[in-house]
Structure formats: C-alpha cells, structure tokens
N, C-alpha and C positions, 0 to 999 in steps of 0.2 A: 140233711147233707148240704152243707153251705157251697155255693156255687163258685169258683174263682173271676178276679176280676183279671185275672195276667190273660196275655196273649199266648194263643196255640204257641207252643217249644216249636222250633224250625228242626224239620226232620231231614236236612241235607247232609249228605256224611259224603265222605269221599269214596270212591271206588275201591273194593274189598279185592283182592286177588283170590281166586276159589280155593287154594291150599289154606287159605285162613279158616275155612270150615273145619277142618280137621280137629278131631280130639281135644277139647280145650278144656276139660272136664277140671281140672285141677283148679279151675278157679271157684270151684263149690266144693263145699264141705260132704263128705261121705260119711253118714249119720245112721242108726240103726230104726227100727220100726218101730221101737217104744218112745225114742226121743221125737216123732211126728204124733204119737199119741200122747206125750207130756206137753207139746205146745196147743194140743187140741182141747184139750178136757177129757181124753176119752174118745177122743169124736164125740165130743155129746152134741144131741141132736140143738143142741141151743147156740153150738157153732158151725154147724151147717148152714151153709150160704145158698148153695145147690147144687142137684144134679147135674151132669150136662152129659154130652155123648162118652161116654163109655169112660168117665170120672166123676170126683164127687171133688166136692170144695170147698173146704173149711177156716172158717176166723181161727186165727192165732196168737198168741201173745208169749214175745219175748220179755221173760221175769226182769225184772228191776238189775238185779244182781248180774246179768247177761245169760247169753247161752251159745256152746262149743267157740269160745272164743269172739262171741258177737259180745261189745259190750252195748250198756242201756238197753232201757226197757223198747219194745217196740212192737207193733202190729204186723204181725205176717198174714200172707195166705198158705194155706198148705193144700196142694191136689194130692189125691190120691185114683189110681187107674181102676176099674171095678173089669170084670168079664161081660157084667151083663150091663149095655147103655141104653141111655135115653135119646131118640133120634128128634130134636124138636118136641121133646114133652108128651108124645104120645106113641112111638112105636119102638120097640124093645129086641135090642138086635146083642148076638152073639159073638163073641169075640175070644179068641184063642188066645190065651198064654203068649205064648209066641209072637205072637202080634203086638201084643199089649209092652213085652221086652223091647220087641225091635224099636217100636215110637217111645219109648222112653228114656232110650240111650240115645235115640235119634235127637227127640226134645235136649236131652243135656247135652250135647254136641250144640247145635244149633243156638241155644239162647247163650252159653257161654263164647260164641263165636263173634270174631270183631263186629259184623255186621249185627248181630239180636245188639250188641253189647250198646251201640252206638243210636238207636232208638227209645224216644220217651215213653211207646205206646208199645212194646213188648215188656213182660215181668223182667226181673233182676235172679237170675236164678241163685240161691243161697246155699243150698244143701237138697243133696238128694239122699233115699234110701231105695234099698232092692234088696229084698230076703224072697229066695225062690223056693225055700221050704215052705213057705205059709203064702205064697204068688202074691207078694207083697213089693209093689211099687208106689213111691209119694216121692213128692220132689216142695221143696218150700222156696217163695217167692219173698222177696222184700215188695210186698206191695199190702198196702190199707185198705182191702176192698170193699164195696159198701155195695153192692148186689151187682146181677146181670142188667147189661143192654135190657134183655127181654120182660125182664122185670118191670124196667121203668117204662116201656112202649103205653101202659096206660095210665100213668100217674100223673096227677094233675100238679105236683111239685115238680115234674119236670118241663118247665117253661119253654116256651118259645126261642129265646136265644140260647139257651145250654144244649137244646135240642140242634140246633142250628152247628153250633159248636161241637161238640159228639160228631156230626155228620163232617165236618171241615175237618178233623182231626183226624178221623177215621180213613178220610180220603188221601189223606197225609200218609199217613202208616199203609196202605196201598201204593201209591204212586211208588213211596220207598221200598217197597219188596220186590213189585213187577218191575219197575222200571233200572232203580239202580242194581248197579253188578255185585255181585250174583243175582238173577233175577227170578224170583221164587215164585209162583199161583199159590194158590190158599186150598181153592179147590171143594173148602167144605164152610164159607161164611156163612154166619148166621146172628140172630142178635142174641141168641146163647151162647156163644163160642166169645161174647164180648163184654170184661168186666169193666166196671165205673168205679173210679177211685174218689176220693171226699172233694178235689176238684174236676171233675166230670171229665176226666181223659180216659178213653175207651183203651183196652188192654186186653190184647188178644192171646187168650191161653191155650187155644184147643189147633193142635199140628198134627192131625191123624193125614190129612194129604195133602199136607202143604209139601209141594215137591220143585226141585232146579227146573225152571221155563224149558230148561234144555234137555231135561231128560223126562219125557213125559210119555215111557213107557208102557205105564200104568201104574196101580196102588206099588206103594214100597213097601210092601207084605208078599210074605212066598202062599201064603193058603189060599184055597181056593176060594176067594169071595168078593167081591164087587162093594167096593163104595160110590155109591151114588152123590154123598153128601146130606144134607137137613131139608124134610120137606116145607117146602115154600119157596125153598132158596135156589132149587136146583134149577140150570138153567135146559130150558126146553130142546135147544137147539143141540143140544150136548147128548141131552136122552134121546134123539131122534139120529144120531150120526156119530156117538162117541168121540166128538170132535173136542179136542183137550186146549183152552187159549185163556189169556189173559181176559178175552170177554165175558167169561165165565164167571167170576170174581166181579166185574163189572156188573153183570146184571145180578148177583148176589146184594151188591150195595146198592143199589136202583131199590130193590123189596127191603133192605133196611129204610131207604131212606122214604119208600112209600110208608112204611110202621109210623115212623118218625111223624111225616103231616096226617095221617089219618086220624091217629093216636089209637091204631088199630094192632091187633100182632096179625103176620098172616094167614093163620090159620083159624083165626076168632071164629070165623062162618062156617059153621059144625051142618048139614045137611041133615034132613032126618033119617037119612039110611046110612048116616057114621060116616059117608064120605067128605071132606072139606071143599070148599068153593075158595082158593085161595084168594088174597087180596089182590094179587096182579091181574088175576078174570076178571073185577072190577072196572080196574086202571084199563088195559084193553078193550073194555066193554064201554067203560065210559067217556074215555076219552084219547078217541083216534088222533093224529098230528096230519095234517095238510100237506106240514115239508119236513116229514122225517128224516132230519139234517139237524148235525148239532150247531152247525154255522148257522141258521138260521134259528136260533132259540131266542135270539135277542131279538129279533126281526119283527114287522109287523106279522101275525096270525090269529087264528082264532086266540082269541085269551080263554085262560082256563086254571085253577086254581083247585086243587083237591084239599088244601092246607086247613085243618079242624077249625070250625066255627070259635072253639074259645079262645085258639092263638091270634085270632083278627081284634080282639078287644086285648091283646096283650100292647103296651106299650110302646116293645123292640120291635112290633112285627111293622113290614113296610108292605104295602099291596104289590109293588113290583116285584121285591124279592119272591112275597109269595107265589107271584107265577112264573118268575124263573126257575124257583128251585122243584115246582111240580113239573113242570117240561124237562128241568133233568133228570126228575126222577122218570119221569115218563119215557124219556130215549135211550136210560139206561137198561129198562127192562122190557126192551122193542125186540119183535120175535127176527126181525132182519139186523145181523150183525154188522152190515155197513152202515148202519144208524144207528149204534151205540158208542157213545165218546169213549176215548182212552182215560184213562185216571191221571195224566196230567190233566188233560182238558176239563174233567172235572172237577179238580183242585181247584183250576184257573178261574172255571165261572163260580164257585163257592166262595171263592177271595173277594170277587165282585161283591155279592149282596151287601147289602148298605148296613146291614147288622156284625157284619164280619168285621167291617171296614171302621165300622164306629159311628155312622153319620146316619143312623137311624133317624 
C-alpha cells in the first residue's frame, strides 16, 4: 500500500442547519441482495477484509462495463450487518433485528446528509440493500479499502510518518463531528471501527452510537441492552458515572493513538486467567505527568517518550515530536477529565510536530 505524498484534505465545512439530517436517502441507489453478492464473489471469503462490531466487510469490484448506472470499472467496499458481532476481536454480543434496521437506515440518512457528504474521512454511500425476508441489510461505499486501523497497529510497513499522519487525520474527522454543527460523539471508537484507504486516510464505517451531542439520552435503540462500546477504548470515567461527553471520544483517540507509538493493539496483554491488562494500565503505570495540564505539554517537565524503538531509527521521526505526541497521548487518556484536551487542541498540537509541518 503505497503512502501518499499530498497533504491531510482540510476538513472545514460550513455550519449544516439540523433539518439537513433528514432523509437524504435518494442520493444512493436502492439495490437488491444478489446485486451485493455479484460485487462480492459470493462473499467469498477471499474478499473479506473483516469482521468488525456486529458487520462484516468486503472488497468489491465494479465490472468494466459499469454497474446500476455507475459507469467504469472501480473498487467498492460493501458492509454487510450480521446479528451476531465482534466487540474488539474477542467478545461476541447479540443483536436484534430491530436494532440492526434502526442503524441502518440511520447510517443511510446520515452519510447521505450534507454534513457525512462534506467529509474526506467518512465513506461515499453508493447503494444500499434491505430484504427483511432473509434479515438482510448491506450498504456499498465508493471507497478502495486496503484493511483496518487495527490491522496495521503492528506492521512494520506502516511507518512513522503515515502513522503520524492517520493520527492528524483522524483528529481531523473528530474535531469535525464534535465540534462543528450539528455536533455528533462517536461513542464506540476504536481502531476497528477505522478503515485505511491505498493513501492512508482513516474512514470511519461503524455508527452503532454515534448520536447528536444534544441528544444524549442513551442508545438510539428501543431494546433492552446497553452499549458500553469496544473493550480498550471504553472510557473509565463513563463506566463509573454513565457520564455521556465529548471526552469520551477523546480518550478513545488518546488509546488509538497509544496503539499508534507502542506498535502495540490494546488488548495485546492476554493475562493467564483470560483477562487483558489493557495498554492504558501501562501508560498510567508508567508514566504519571507532574502538570497534568494540556497547557503545559510544551513546557519544561519530566521528558518521557513511549514511541517504539524502531520508529527512533526512522528518518521522519524527530525526538521532540516524539515526546510531545506521547504527552498527548498521555493527557488524552488521563483518568481526571479536566486534563484531557478538547479535539481542536489536539488538532492544534499535531499540526505542530515537525513531521506534519514538513521540517523534519
């Protein structure tokens, strides 16, 4: 997967008025459940890309000839919704029909909406299908996928600056959903819920609780069950006071972005009685902060550097950068929420590093 030399897309759009969410469905095609099994093979298992939370997601290919009015050949992705998901790769949770309905028409509302519409780092919704004889929902993306976030957390081709990159990007596509209007939480990040296109821009597919900042009544499902979110990712302060904020989301990216310099996933540390020692008991274990303050990240303090020994013999890398960006990853995933930065601030000091900026 060859790296791009172009600059992060500028994720600034203008202010959406909230009737613009409404029903925009007309701008995707309405497709039946054999035409998502003609762009798959079958689903054959040779275009499966991966599981993720309670979907599956497969390479596709638009024929030479076109297809429902697409012309030229071209590379889709196509999800499809299952009952039974994957929580983080290893816990296996239940999901009702019903549920799996409501986020699916929800997803097609939403990415066909001026605001998905207007984003580098959300898919391009193309066509959807829904046959509720056979509980059959997929929706197909205009997008080249080349695997998950989670995939590449230990690959040694994914280098020091695209890593760098991914995380600036990423933070981009946050600041843009919490911050500007309408202002959405995510609610369930993780670095499975995040796919990598052949120039390394991170694409967020997975909307089970991504819900309005403003309406944050609980799940937008009527059955009785609780989403917590992906283990690693969930933020503690949440689990202990069901407190619903944009800092939640914040420390989601704080444990991506610890994956990122560890070249670790957070769950790598399997315990011998099956329970995980997540990557953030680490980060909290190893490295306390003096002035847990994001203002003072630049400041004189202890220095401290979690960033993987092979990315220091990389070229791009700069030792400074290296400990600033472990200090943000360190304040984003700090158990007191008046010491975790907001996701402009985080944008801001990622703009900083001398790798972003080009003056490596």
């Amino acid at each position: 997967m060859p790296p791009s030399d172009e600059e992060a897309p500028s994720t600034e759009v203008l202010t959406v008025p909230k009737q613009d969410l409404l029903d925009l469905t007309n701008k995707a095609l309405t497709v039946a459940e054999q035409d998502l099994i003609d762009l798959t093979n079958n689903f054959s298992p040779e275009n499966l890309i991966c599981k993720a939370q309670f979907c599956r997601l497969y390479r596709g290919k638009v024929p030479p000839q076109g297809w429902k009015g697409i012309e030229g050949e071209r590379n889709v992705t196509v999800k499809v919704w299952e009952e039974t998901g994957v929580n983080s790769g290893t816990a296996a949770a239940h999901k009702f029909y019903e549920d799996l309905v409501h986020n699916f028409e929800f997803e097609k509302g939403f990415l066909t909406s001026t605001k998905a519409t207007s984003s580098d780092y959300l898919p391009r919704l193309i066509a959807h299908a829904r046959e509720d004889t056979s509980n059959f929902l997929g929706v197909v993306y205009d997008l080249h996928s080349v695997n998950t976030l989670r995939h590449f957390i230990r690959e040694e081709e994914f280098e020091w600056q695209e890593r760098v990159k991914v995380a600036t990007r990423l933070a981009q596509l946050l600041r843009f959903l919490i911050h500007d209007e309408p202002r959405y939480l995510i609610q369930d990040l993780s670095a499975a819920h995040i796919m990598l296109d052949k120039d390394w821009n991170p694409i967020l597919f997975n909307y089970f609780n991504l819900a309005l900042a403003e309406d944050l009544k609980g799940p937008q499902y009527s059955t009785d069950r609780l989403e917590y979110g992906s283990n690693g990712y969930i933020d503690p302060v949440w689990l202990g006071s069901c407190w619903r904020g944009e800092y939640g989301d914040v420390f989601a990216f704080g444990v991506i972005l610890c994956e990122l310099l560890y070249k670790r996933r957070v769950d790598d540390n399997v315990l011998p009685d099956g329970s995980c020692f997540f990557l953030t008991f680490e980060v909290w274990r190893d490295f306390p902060l003096e002035k847990p303050k994001f203002k003072s990240l630049f400041k004189k303090q202890r220095e401290f550097s979690f960033v993987h020994q092979t990315f220091r013999e990389d070229p791009h890398f700069n030792k400074l950068d290296g400990s600033k960006i472990s200090k943000l990853a360190r304040l984003c995933v700090d158990l007191e929420l008046k010491n975790r930065p907001d996701m402009k601030q985080v944008v801001k000091c990622l703009k900083q590093l001398h790798v972003v900026r080009g003056d490596h």
